[in-house]
C-alpha positions in Angstrom: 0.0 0.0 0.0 1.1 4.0 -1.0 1.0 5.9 1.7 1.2 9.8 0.8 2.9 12.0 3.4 2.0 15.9 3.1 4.5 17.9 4.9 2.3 20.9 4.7 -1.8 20.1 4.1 -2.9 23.5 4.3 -0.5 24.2 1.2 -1.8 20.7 -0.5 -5.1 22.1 -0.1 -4.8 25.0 -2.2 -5.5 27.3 0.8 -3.3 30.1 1.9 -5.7 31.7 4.2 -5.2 31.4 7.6 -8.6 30.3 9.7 -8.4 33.2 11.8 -9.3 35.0 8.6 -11.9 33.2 7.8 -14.3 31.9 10.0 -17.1 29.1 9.3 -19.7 30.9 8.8 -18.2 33.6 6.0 -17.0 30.0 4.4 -20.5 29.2 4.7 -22.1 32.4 3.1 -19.0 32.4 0.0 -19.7 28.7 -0.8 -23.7 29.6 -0.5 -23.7 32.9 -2.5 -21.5 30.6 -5.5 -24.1 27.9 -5.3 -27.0 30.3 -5.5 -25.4 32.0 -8.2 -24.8 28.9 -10.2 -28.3 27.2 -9.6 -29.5 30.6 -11.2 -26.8 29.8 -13.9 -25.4 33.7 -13.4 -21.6 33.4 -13.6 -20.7 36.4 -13.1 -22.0 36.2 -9.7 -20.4 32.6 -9.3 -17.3 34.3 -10.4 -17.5 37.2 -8.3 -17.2 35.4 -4.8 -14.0 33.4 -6.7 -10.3 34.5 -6.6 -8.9 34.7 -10.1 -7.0 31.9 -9.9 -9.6 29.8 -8.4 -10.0 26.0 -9.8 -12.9 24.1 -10.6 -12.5 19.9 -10.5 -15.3 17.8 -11.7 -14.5 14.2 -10.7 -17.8 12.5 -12.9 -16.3 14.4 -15.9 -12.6 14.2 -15.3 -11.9 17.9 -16.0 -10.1 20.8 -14.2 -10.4 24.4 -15.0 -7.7 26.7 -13.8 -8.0 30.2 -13.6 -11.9 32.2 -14.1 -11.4 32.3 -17.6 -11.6 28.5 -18.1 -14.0 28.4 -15.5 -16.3 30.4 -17.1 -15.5 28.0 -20.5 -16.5 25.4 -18.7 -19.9 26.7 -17.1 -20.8 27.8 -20.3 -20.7 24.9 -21.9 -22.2 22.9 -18.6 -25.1 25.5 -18.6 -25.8 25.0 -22.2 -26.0 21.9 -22.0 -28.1 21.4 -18.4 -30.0 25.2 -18.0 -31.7 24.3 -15.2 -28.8 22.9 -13.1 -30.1 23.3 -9.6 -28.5 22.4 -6.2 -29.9 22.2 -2.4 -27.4 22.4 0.1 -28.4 19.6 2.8 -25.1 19.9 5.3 -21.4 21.2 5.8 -18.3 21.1 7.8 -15.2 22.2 8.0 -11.5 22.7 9.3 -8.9 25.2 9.2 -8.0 23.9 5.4 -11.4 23.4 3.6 -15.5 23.5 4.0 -17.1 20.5 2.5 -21.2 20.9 2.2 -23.4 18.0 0.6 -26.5 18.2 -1.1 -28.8 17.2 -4.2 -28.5 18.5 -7.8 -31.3 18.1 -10.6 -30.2 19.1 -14.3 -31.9 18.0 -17.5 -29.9 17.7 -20.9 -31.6 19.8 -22.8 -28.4 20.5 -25.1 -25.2 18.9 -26.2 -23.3 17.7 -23.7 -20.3 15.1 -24.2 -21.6 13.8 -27.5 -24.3 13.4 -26.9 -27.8 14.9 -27.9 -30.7 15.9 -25.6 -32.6 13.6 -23.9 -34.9 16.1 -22.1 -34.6 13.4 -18.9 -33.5 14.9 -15.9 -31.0 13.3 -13.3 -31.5 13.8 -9.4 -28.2 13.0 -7.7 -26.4 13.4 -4.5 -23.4 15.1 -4.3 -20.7 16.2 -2.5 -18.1 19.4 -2.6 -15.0 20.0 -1.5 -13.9 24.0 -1.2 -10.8 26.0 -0.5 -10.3 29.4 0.0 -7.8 32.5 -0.5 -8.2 35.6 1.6 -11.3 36.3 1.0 -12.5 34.4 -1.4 -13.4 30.9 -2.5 -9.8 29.0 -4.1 -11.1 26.1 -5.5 -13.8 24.0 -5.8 -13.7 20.0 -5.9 -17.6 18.6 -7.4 -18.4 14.9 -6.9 -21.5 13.0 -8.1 -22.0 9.5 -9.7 -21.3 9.4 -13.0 -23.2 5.7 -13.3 -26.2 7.5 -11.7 -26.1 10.0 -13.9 -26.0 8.5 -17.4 -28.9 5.8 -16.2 -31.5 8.7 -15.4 -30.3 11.0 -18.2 -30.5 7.8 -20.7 -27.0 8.2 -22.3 -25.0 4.9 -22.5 -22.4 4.9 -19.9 -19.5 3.0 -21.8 -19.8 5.9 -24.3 -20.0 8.8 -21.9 -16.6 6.7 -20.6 -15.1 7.2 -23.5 -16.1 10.6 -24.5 -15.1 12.2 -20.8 -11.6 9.9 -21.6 -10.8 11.8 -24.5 -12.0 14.9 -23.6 -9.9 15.0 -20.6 -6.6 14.9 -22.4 -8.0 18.0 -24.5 -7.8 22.2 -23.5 -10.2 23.2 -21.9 -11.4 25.4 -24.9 -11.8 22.2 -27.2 -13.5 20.0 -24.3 -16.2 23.0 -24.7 -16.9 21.9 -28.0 -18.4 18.5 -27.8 
């Protein structure tokens, strides 16, 4: 078995703030004002509460945007494809180096997304989210959800979506917008 030693978590965590700075409820109201904002699909308002360099990692599709401008590629394109993405935030916690919360999402693919064409079928999933934060703002985000669950209630054939968030990962963000 691996074992992975980090010297310094707060550092592996993508958070430089201090938690004196930032206490758990301003983590709370950040990480609820972005998921408001995005459930209205208004990214400039997602944006806003974000640092510039802030990350977004989406486990189910295997992609990582770095820096708002591929975030914002990258909600596009999500939006697009799901325009009434939707979350409820059911819980939280957090440490001096993150705030996780959990909830349930609903989207319907209503445009291209991966591939593949609209189903009009909408997924209801759990999932869970992982944040970080810089001064003042949020750092990154970390979004996990079950890609199985989700291709089974939007109708897509999992070994395909597979295959298309495989090769999609190995592309820029700018051409992963394009399928």
């Amino acid at each position: 078995m691996n074992t992975l030693l980090i010297e310094n978590p707060k550092a592996a965590a993508g958070c430089t703030a201090p938690r004196a700075e930032l206490d758990a409820a301003t983590m709370a109201q950040l990480v609820a004002d972005y998921a408001t904002a995005k459930s209205r699909q208004d990214i400039d308002a997602a944006l806003q509460v974000c640092d510039e360099s802030f990350w977004l990692f989406t486990d189910a599709f295997n992609v990582t945007a770095k820096g708002q401008a591929q975030v914002r590629m990258q909600l596009e394109y999500f939006f697009r494809a799901f325009p009434d993405y939707a979350v409820t935030l059911d819980g939280f916690g957090s440490n001096e180096y993150a705030y996780t919360c959990w909830g349930h999402l609903s989207m319907t693919l209503r445009g291209k997304f991966a591939g593949f064409a609209p189903t009009g079928k909408t997924a209801r999933l759990p999932f869970v989210c992982v944040f970080t934060f810089k001064g003042q703002k949020l750092a990154s985000e970390r979004f996990f959800f079950c890609p199985e669950a989700l291709c089974e209630q939007l109708g897509i054939s999992l070994p395909k979506y597979r295959r298309m968030i495989s090769l999609a990962s190995v592309l820029p963000v700018s051409l992963q917008t394009r399928f």
